[in-house]
C-alpha positions as CSV (number, residue, x, y, z in Angstrom):
1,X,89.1,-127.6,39.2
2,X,91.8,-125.3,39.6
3,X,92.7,-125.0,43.6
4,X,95.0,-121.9,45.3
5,X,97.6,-123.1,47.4
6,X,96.0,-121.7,50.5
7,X,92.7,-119.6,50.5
8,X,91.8,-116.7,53.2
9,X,89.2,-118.8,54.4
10,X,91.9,-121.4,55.0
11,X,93.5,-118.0,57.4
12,X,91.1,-116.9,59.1
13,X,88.2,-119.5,59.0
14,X,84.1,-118.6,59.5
15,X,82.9,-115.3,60.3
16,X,84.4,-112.7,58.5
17,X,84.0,-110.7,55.3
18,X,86.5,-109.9,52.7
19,X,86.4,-106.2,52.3
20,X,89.1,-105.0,49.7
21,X,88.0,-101.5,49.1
22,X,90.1,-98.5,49.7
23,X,87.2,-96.0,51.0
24,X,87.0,-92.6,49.5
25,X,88.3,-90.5,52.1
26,X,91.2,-92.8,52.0
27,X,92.2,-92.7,48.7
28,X,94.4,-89.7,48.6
29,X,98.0,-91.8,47.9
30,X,96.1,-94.9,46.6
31,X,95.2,-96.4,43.1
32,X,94.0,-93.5,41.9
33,X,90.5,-93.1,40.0
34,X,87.3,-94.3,41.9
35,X,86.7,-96.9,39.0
36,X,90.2,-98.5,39.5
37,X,89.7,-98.7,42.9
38,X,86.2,-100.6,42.0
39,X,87.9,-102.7,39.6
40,X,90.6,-104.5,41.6
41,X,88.1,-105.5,44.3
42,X,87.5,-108.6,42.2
43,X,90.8,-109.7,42.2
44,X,91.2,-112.0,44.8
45,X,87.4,-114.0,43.9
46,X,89.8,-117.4,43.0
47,X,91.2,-117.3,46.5
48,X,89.6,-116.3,49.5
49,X,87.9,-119.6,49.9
50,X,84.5,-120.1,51.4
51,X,84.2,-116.5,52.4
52,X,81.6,-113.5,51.9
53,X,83.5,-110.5,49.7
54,X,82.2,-107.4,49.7
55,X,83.1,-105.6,45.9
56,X,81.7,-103.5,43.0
57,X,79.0,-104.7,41.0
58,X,81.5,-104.2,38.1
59,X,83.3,-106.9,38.9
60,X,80.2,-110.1,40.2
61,X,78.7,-109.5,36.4
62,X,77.1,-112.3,35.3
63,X,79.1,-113.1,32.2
64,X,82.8,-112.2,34.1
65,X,82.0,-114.7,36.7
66,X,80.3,-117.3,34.3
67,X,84.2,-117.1,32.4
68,X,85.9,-118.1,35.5
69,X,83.9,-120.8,36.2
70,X,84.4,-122.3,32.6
71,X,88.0,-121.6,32.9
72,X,88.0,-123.8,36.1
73,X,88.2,-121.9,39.5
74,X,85.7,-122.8,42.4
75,X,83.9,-119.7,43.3
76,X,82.6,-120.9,46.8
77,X,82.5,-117.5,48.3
78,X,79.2,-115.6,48.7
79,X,79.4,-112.2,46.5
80,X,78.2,-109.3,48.3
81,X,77.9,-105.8,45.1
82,X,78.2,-102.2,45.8
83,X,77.1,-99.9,42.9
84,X,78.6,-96.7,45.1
85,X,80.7,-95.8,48.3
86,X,77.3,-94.9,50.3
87,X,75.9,-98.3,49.4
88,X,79.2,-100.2,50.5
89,X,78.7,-98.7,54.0
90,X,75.2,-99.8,54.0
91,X,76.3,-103.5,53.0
92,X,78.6,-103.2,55.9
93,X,76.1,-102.5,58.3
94,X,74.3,-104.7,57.3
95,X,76.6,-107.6,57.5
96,X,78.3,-105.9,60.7
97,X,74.5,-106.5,62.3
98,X,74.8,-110.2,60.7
99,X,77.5,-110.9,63.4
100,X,80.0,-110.4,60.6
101,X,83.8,-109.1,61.4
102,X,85.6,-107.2,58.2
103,X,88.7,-108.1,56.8
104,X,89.8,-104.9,55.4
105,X,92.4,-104.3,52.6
106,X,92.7,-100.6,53.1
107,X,92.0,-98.4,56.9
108,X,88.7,-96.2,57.2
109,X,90.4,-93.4,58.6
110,X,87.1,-92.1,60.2
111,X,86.6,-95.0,62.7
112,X,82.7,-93.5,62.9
113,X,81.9,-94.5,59.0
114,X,83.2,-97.9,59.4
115,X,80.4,-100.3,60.9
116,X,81.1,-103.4,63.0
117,X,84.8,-104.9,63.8
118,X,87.5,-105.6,62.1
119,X,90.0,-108.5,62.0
120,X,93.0,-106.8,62.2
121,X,92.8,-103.4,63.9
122,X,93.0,-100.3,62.1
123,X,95.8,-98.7,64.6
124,X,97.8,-101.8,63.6
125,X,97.6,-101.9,59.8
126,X,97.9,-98.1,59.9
127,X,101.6,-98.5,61.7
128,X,102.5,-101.3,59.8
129,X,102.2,-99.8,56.2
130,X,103.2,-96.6,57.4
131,X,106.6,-96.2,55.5
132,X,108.1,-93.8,58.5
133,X,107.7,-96.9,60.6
134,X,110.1,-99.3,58.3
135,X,112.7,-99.6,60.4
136,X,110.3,-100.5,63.1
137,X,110.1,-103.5,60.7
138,X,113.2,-104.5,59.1
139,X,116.6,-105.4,60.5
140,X,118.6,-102.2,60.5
141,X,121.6,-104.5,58.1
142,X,118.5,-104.6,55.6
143,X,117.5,-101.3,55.8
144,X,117.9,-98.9,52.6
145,X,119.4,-95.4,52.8
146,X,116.8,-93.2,54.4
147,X,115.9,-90.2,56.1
148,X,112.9,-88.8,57.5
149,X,111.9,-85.0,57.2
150,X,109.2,-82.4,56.9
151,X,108.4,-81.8,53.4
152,X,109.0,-78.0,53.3
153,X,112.7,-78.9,54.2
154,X,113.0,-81.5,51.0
155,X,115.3,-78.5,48.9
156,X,118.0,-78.6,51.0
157,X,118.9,-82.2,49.5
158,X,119.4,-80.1,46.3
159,X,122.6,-78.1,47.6
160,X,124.2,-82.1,48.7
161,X,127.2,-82.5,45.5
162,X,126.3,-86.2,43.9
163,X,122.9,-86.2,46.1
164,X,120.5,-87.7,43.3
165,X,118.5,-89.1,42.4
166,X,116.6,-89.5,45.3
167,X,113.2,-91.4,46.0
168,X,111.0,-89.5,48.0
169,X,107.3,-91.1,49.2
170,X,104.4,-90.1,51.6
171,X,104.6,-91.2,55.1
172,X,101.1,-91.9,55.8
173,X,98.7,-93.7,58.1
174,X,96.2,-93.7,55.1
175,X,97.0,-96.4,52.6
176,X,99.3,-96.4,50.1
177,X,99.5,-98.2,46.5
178,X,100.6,-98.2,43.1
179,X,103.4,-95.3,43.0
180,X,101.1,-93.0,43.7
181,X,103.1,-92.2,46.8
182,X,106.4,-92.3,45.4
183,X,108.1,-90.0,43.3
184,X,111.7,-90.3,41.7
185,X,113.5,-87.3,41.7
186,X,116.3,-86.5,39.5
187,X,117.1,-82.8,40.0
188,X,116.1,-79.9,41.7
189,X,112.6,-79.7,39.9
190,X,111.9,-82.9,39.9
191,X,112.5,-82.1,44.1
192,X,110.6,-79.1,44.3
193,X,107.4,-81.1,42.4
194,X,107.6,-83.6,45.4
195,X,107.7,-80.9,48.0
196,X,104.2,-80.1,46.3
197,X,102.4,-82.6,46.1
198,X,103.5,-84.3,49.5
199,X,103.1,-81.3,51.5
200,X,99.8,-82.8,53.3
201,X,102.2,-85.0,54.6
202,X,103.5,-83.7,58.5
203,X,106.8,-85.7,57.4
204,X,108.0,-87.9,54.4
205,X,110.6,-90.3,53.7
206,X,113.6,-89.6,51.4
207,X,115.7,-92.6,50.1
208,X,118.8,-93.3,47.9
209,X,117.6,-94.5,44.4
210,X,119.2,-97.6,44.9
211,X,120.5,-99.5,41.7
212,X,118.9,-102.8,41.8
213,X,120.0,-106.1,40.0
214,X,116.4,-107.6,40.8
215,X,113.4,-105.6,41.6
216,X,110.8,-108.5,44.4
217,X,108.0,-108.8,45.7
218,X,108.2,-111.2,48.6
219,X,104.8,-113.1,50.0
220,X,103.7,-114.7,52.9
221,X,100.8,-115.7,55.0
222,X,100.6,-115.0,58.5
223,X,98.2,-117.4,60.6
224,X,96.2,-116.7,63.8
225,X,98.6,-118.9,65.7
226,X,102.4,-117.1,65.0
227,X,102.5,-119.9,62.5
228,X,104.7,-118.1,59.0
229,X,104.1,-119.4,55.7
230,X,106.8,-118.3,52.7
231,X,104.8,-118.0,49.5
232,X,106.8,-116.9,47.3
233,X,108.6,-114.3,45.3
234,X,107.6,-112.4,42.2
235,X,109.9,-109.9,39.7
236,X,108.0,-106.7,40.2
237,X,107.3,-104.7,36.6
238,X,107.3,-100.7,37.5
239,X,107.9,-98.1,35.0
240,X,110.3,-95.0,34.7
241,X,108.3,-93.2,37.1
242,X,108.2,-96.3,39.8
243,X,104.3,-96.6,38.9
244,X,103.8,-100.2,39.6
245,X,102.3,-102.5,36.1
246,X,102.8,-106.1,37.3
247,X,104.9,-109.3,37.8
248,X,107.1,-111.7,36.4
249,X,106.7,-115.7,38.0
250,X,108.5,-118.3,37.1
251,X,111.3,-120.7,38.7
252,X,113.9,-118.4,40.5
253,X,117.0,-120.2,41.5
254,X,118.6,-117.0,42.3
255,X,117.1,-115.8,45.1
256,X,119.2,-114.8,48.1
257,X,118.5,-117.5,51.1
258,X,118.8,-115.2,54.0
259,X,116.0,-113.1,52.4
260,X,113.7,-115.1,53.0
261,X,114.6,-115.4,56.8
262,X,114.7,-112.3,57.1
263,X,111.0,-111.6,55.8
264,X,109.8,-114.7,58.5
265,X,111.5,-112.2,61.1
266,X,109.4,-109.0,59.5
267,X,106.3,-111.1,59.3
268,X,106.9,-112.3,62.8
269,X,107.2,-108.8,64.3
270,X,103.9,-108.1,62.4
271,X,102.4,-111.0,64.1
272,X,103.3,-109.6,67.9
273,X,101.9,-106.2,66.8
274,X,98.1,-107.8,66.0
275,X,98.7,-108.6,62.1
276,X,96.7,-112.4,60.6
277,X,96.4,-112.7,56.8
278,X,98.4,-112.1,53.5
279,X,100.8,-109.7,53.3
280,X,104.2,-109.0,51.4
281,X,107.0,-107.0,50.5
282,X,109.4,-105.0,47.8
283,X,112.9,-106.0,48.1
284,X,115.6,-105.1,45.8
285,X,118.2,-107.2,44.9
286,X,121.9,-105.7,43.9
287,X,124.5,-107.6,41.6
288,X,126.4,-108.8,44.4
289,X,123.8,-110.8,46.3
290,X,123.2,-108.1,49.1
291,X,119.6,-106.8,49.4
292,X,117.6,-104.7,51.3
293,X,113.8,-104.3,52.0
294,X,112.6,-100.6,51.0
295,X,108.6,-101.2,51.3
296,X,105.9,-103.3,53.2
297,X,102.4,-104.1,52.2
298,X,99.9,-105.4,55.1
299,X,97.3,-106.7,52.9
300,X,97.2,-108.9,49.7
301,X,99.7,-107.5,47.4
302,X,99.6,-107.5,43.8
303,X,101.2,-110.9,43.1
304,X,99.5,-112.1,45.9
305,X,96.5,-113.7,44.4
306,X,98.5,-114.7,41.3
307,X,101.1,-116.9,43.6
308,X,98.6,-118.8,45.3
309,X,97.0,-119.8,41.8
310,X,100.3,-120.5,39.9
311,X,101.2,-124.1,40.8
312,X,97.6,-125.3,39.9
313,X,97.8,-123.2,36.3
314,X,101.4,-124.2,35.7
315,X,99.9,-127.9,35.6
316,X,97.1,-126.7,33.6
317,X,99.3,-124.9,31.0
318,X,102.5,-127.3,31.0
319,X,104.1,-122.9,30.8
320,X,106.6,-122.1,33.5
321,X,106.7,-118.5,33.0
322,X,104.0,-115.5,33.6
323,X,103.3,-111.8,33.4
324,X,100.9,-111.2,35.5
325,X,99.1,-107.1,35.3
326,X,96.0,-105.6,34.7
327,X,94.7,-104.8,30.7
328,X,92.5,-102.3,29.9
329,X,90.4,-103.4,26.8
330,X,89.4,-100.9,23.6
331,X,86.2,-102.0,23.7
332,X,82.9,-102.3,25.2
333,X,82.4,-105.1,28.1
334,X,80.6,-107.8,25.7
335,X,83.4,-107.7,23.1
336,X,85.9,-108.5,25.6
337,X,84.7,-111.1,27.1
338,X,84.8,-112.6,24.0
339,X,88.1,-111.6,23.2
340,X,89.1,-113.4,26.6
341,X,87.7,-116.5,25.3
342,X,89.7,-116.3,22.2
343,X,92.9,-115.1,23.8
344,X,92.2,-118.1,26.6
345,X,92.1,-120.7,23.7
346,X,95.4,-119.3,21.8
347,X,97.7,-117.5,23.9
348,X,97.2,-119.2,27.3
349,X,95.9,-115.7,28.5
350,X,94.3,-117.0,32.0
351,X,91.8,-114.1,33.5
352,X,91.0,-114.5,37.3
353,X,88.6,-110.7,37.4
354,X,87.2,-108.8,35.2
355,X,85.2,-105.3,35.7
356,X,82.7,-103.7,33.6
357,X,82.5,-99.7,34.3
358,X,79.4,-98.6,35.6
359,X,77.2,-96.3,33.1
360,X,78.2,-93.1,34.5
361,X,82.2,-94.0,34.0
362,X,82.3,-95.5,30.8
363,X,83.3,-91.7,29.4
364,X,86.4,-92.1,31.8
365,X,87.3,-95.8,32.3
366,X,87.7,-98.6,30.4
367,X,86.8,-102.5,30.9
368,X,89.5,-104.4,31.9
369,X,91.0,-107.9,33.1
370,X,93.3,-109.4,36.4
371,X,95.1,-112.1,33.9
372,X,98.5,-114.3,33.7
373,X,99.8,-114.7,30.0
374,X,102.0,-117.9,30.1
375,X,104.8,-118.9,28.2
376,X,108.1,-121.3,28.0
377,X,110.1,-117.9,28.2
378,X,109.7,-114.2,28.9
379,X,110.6,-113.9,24.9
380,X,107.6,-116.1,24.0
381,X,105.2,-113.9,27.0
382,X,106.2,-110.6,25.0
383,X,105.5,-111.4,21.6
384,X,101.9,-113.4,23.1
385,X,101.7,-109.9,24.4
386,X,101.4,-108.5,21.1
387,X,98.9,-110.4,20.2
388,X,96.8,-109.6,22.5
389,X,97.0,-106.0,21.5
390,X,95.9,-107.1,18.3
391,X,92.7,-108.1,20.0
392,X,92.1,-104.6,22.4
393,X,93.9,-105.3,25.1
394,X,96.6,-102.9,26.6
């Protein structure tokens, strides 16, 4: 049986509901398309423990969840499917009339459309992964190079000699993700495209592109008590365009001591202003040793789930290193799972959630797997990697 290091159960205990996702209204600088926002709700099934989760059907099908039992994981928690937003809210009531409180991923910004309590309260994971609020957070020495303005001002950074590129992202009290509310900016265009699309925003940040020797993702887990628990750290995979695409793990002997102190002190601010469960955040990493913390992440974070498992699949595998991201598959939900088992069995391709699209989005979204593809090296991941595009998945 493979067993997570710690489980959200193991958190928060009895009485609660794991509800990961981001509501409609909410989604504006999030994920993206409804059926990616339905599709990562499965992705923490291995670890929450002996706790209800509320998620799309797409993710609790019959076959998907068969695979991870054969793989090994101990599904102990009792699934609760959604086919549609108005359906979710009408499992929520009906749990919040079971006596259940929610543990949400993302805020409701319409405290009227979200039945019952919640664990943490939405005032507090609204200031805590607001980005205006970082230095709220962060030691100033660990602070990046930042500003805060209204959007409609962002040109004037174009007439500063040597001033990109600059990083400019949403400051929101809805929830961010996924790089939808960043946007790297390397001339006046580039500027003047940002001023666009973040111009709902009342005020956005602006930040040095900062040159970074490693790229983290630090984890922890935040108990009831005060009590701080250091997870981990993962090598964060973003594209040219910041979008975010996944992790490297593996043994790190390189990692900067007093980073890890310093995230204890972020975590334990967090803890004074109301914040319990998983949470994490982006660090970059220069060539000299210095670092500094440019983003924070109140919920589970995208390594999250994959940390807690990879002790107990490192065993398994007898691999040190894996990539951990999300691949879309060519074909239709039946063939991959298929294709999993075969990629399982030769390429130490380890899923932990799958989705199947609804009917009504299989025209715009594909199926697709949560996995880790293991390896002795990075080298050995990449060309596994190829492989599997052999087999559908991308």
């Amino acid at each position: 049986m493979i067993t997570p290091r710690l489980t959200l159960f193991d958190l928060c205990g009895p009485g609660h509901v794991f509800n990961s996702r981001i509501p409609d209204n909410a989604a504006e600088w999030a994920l993206g398309s409804p059926g990616t926002a339905d599709a990562v709700t499965g992705n923490q099934f291995t670890v929450v423990g002996r706790m209800p989760v509320l998620c799309s059907a797409g993710v609790a099908t019959r076959a998907g969840l068969a695979l991870l039992r054969e793989i090994g994981f101990n599904l102990e928690a009792d699934i609760v499917t959604f086919t549609d937003e108005t359906d979710r809210l009408k499992r929520m009531k009906s749990l919040a009339e079971e006596g259940f409180a929610f543990i949400d991923q993302h805020v409701q910004p319409d405290a009227n459309l979200h039945p019952g309590v919640s664990w943490v309260g939405s005032s507090t994971l609204s200031f805590l992964n607001n980005k205006r609020n970082l230095h709220r957070m962060v030691p100033p020495p660990y602070l990046p190079p930042r500003e805060l303005c209204d959007p409609s001002s962002l040109t004037r950074h174009a007439k500063q000699p040597g001033r990109f590129p600059l990083v400019i992202k949403a400051a929101t009290e809805k929830s961010t993700g996924g790089g939808t509310s960043v946007l790297l900016c390397h001339n006046e265009s580039e500027l003047k495209q940002a001023q666009e699309l973040f111009s709902p925003c009342e005020t956005v940040v602006v930040e040095d592109f900062i040159a970074m020797h490693k790229n983290l993702c630090m984890n922890y887990a935040v108990f009831p008590d005060g009590k701080i628990e250091y997870l981990g750290a993962t090598q964060q995979i973003v594209n040219d365009k910041l979008d975010y695409k996944g992790n490297w793990l593996g043994p790190d002997t390189d990692l900067p001591t007093d980073l890890i102190k310093v995230g204890w002190e972020v975590m334990t601010r967090a803890w004074h202003r109301g914040y319990r469960g998983f949470a994490g955040f982006d660090a970059a990493v220069m060539d000299n040793g210095a670092f500094c913390i440019y983003d924070l992440n109140f919920r589970f974070n995208g390594s999250t789930t994959p940390l807690l498992l990879y002790d107990a699949l490192v065993k398994q595998s007898g691999m040190p290193i894996a990539k951990y991201s999300a691949w879309k598959y060519a074909g239709r939900f039946d063939q991959m799972i298929r294709s999993l088992i075969q990629a399982l069995e030769k390429h130490g391709f380890i899923p932990f959630s799958t989705y199947e699209p609804a009917p009504h989005q299989k025209d715009t979204i594909k199926p697709r797997v949560s996995a880790l593809l293991f390896g002795m090296t990075r080298d050995e991941v990449h060309e596994k990697e190829k492989e599997l595009n052999l087999l559908g998945f991308h």
